[in-house]
VMD Tcl script that draws the C-alpha trace (Angstrom):
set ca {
  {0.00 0.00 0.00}
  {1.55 3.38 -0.91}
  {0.36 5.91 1.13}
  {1.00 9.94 1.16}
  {1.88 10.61 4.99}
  {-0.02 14.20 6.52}
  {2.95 15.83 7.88}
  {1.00 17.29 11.16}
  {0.36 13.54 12.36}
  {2.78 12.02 10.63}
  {2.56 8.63 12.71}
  {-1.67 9.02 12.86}
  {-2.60 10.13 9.36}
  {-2.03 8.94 6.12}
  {-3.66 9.13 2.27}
  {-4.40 5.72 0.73}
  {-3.05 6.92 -2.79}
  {-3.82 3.14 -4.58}
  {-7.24 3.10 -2.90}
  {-10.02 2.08 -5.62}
  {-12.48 4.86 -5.35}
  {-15.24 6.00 -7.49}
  {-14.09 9.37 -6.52}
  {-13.11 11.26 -3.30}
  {-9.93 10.78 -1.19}
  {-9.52 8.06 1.39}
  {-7.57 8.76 4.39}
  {-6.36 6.06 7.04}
  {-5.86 7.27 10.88}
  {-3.65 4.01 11.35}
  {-4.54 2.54 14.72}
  {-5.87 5.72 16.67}
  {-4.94 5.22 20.30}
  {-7.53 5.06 22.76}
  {-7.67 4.45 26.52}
  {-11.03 2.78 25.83}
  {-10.83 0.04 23.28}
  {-8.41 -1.73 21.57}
  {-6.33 0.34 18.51}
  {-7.89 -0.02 15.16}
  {-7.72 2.03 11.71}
  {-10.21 4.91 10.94}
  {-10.88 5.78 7.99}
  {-11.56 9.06 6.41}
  {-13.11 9.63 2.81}
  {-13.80 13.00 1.56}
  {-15.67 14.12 -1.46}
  {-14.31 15.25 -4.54}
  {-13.06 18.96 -4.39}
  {-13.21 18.74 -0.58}
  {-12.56 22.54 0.18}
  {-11.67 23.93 3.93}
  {-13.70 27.12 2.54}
  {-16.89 25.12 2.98}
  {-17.99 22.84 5.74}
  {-19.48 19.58 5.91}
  {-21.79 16.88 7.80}
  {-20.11 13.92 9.23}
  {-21.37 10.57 8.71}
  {-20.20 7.95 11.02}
  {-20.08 4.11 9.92}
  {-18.97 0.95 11.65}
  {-17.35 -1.69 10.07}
  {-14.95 0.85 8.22}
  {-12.97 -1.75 6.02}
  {-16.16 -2.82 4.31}
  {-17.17 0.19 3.04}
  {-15.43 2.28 0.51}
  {-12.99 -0.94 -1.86}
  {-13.89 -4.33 -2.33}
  {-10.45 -5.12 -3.34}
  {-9.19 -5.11 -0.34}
  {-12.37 -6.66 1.85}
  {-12.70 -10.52 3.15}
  {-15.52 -10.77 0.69}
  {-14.83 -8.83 -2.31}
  {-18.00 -6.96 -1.31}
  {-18.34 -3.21 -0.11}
  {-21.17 -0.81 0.62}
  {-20.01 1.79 -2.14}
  {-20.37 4.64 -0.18}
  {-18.05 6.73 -2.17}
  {-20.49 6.20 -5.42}
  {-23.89 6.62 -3.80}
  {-22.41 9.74 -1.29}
  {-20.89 11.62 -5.05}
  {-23.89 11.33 -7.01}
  {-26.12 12.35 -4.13}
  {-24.21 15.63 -3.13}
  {-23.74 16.01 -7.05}
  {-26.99 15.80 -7.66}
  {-28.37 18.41 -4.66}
  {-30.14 15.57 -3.58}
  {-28.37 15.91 -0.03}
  {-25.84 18.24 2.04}
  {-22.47 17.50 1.57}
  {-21.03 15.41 3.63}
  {-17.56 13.18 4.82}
  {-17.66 9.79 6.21}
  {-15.49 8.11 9.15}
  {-15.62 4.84 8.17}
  {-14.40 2.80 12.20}
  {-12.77 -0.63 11.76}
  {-13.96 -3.48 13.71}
  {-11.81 -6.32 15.07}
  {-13.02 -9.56 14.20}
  {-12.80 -11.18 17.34}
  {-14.07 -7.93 19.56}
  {-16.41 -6.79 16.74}
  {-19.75 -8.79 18.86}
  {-18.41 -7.23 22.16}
  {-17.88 -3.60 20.74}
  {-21.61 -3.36 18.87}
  {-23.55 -5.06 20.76}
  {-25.99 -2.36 23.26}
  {-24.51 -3.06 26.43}
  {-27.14 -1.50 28.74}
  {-29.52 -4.00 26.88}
  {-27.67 -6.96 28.09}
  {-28.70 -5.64 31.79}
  {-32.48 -6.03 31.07}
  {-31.96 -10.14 30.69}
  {-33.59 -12.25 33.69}
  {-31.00 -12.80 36.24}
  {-31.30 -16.38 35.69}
  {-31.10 -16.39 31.93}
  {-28.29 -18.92 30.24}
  {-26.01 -16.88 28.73}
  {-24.27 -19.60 27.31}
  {-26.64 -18.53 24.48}
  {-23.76 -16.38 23.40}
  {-20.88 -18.63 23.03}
  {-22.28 -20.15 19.65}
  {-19.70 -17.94 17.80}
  {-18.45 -15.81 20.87}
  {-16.38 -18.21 22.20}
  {-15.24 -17.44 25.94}
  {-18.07 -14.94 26.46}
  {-18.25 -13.48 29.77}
  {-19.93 -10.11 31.13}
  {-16.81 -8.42 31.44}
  {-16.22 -8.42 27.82}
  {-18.96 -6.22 26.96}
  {-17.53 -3.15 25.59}
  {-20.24 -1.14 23.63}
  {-20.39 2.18 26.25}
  {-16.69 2.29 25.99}
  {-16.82 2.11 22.01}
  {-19.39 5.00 22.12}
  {-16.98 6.65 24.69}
  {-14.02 6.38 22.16}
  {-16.31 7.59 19.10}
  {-17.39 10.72 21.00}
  {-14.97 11.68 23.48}
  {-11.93 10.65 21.10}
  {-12.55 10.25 17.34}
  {-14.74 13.05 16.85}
  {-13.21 15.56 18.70}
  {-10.17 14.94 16.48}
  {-12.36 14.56 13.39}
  {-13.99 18.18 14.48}
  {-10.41 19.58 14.76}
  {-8.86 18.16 11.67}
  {-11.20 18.26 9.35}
  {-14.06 21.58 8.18}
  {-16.73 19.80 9.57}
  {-20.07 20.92 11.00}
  {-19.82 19.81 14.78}
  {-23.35 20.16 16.12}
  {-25.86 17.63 16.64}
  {-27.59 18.63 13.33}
  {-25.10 17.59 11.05}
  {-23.68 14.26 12.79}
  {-25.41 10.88 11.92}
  {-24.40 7.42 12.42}
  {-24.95 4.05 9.94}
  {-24.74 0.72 10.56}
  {-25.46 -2.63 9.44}
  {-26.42 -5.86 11.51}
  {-24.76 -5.50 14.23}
  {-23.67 -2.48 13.46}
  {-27.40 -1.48 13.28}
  {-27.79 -2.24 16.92}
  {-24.74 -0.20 17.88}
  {-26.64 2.88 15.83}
  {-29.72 3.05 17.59}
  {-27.56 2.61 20.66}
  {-25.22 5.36 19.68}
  {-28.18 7.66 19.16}
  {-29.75 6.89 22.17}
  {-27.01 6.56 24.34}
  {-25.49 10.47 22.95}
  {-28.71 11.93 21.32}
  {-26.97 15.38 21.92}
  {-24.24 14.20 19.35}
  {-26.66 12.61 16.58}
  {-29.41 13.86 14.88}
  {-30.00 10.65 13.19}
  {-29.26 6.85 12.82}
  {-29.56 4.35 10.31}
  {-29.42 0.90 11.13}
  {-29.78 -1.40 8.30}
  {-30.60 -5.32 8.73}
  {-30.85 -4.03 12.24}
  {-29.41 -7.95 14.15}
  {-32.69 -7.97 16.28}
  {-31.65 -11.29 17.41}
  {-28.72 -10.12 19.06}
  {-26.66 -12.81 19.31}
  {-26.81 -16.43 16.64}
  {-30.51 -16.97 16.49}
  {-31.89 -19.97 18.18}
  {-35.49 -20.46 19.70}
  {-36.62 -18.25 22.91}
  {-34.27 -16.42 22.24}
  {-34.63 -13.38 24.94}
  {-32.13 -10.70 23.46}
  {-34.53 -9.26 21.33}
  {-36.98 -8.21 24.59}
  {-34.40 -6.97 25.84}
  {-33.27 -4.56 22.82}
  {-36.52 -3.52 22.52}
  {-37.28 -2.66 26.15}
  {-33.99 -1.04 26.48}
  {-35.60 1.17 23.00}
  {-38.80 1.68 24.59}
  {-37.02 3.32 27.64}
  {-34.08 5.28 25.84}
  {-34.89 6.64 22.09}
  {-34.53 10.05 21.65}
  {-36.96 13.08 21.59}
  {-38.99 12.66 18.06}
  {-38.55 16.53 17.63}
  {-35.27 16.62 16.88}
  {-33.84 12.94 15.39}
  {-34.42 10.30 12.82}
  {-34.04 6.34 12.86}
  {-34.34 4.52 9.90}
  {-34.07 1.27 10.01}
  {-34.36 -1.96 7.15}
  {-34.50 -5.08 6.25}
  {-34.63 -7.76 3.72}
  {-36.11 -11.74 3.68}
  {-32.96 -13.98 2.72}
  {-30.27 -14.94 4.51}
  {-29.56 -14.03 7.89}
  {-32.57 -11.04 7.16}
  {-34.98 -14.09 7.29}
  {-35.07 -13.68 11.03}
  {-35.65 -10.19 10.97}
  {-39.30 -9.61 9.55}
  {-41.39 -10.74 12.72}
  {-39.77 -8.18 15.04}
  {-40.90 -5.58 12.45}
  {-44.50 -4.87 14.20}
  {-42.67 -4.19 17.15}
  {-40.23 -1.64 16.07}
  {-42.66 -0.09 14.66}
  {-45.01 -0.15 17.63}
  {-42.17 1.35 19.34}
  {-41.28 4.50 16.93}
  {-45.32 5.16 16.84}
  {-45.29 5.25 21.21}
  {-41.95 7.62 21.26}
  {-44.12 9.90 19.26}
  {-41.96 8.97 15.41}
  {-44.01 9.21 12.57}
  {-43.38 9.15 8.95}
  {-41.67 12.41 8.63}
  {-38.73 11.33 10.88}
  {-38.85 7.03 10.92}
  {-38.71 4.52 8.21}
  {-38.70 0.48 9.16}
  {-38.39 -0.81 5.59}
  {-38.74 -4.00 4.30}
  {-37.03 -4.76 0.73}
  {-38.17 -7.83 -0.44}
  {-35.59 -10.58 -2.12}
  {-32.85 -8.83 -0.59}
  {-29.99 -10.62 1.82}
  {-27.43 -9.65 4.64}
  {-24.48 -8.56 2.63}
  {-22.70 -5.87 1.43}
  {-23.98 -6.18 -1.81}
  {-27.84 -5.87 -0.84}
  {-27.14 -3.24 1.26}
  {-25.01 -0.74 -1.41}
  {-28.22 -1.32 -4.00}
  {-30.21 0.71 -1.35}
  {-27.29 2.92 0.10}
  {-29.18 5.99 -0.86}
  {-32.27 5.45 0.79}
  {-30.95 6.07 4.07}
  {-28.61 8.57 3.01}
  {-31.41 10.87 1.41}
  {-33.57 10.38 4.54}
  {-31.05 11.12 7.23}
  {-29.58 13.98 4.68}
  {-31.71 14.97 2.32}
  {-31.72 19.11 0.78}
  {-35.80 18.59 0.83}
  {-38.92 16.97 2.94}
  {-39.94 14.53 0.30}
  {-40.70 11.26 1.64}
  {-39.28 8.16 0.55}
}
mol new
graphics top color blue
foreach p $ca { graphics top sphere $p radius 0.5 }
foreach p [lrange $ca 0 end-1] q [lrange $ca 1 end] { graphics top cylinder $p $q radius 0.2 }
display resetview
């Protein structure tokens, strides 16, 4: 990888010059230290003619390596959020805006999404052996999702504010997921709804964990929602999801979420919970429908989608 090193963080920051990019620049804070998780790369793409005259939303995303080139993802797969973010702020169709695209670590990815403070509404005497189908050595202790929100808002964006001409109020500051990364964005927004102003959470991983039968994670997501979404006046949550796949599991907890947006006061102007039929969990479904959520959460006008 040749890279194009930024001389004021000269160990931090760096330009991925070979990066495969529709268009925009893609920037790499290698490993950002943190005293609250472990060290992982941040990414940073910004639009084409990226000017400090101007300034700009911020969109963070989790799972930062599957986002921008599929040449250099496990799967060969990406969301193509370079593509759908330069024809939508080429088109006026939404404000401009940069993305922050957060790594995960394989192994920690389960114990840095997941919505901790919904892991405290289980039954005392629930099994949580539930968990190690995939987590392997799960305990408690490992649950790290408050200190992952700590890290993006008391560490990354603060430096993301500073380095970058970036808007830095709650208006301009969203956060997008997928699966688990879905959960973690309705937790971020929740959790810091004087930091976001909206969330999208695509194949939102209602099940929380590998899916088996009674399974009790998803009660405890949603009453953990029904106690802690933000003010309707103010925010947006869209969430998805499709019917193949891993999304198969999804549809039934659909009358619920929206039971919950309608209580919390949400209506159609500022919630979607849509259902795209056909469609699996992968990057590839969810890149065909990028812009949905990206013209909801940042649209120029009120139209409804």
């Amino acid at each position: 990888m040749s890279c194009k090193t930024d001389k004021a963080l000269s160990t931090h920051v760096f330009k991925i010059e070979n990066a495969t990019l529709s268009s925009g620049s893609l920037y790499r804070i290698d490993s950002i230290q943190s005293k609250y998780i472990t060290p992982r790369p941040v990414d940073v793409w910004l639009p084409e003619n990226y000017s400090k005259e101007k300034k700009y939303a911020v969109l963070y995303m989790h799972d930062g390596q599957m986002l921008f080139d599929s040449t250099t993802t496990w799967n060969k797969q990406e969301w193509k959020v370079d593509e759908w973010a330069s024809k939508l702020m080429n088109d006026k169709i939404t404000k401009d805006f940069i993305v922050v695209g957060i790594h995960n670590i394989k192994e920690l990815r389960w114990f840095d999404l997941f919505p901790q403070k919904a892991f405290y509404n289980l039954e005392e005497d629930t099994d949580v052996a539930m968990l190690h189908d995939g987590y392997d050595g799960f305990e408690e202790s490992l649950l790290n999702g408050d200190n992952y929100l700590k890290f993006l808002v008391e560490e990354l964006k603060p430096f993301i504010d500073s380095k970058y001409s970036v808007y830095i109020n709650r208006e301009n500051t969203y956060v997008v997921g997928s699966s688990m990364g879905g959960l973690m964005s309705m937790y971020a927004i929740c959790e810091y709804p004087n930091i976001f102003s909206g969330a999208a959470c695509l194949s939102t991983h209602w099940e929380g964990a590998a899916p088996i039968e009674n399974n009790p994670l998803p009660n405890a997501i949603f009453k953990y929602m029904e106690a802690n979404l933000p003010s309707a006046e103010n925010h947006k949550l869209y969430f998805d999801y499709g019917t193949e796949t891993l999304d198969t599991h999804y549809p039934k907890h659909a009358p619920k979420v929206d039971e919950i947006l309608t209580s919390k006061g949400y209506d159609k102007t500022n919630s979607k919970n849509l259902m795209f039929e056909g469609t699996n969990h992968s990057e590839h479904a969810w890149n065909k429908r990028l812009y949905v959520p990206l013209t909801f959460l940042l649209g120029n006008t009120d139209e409804q989608i």
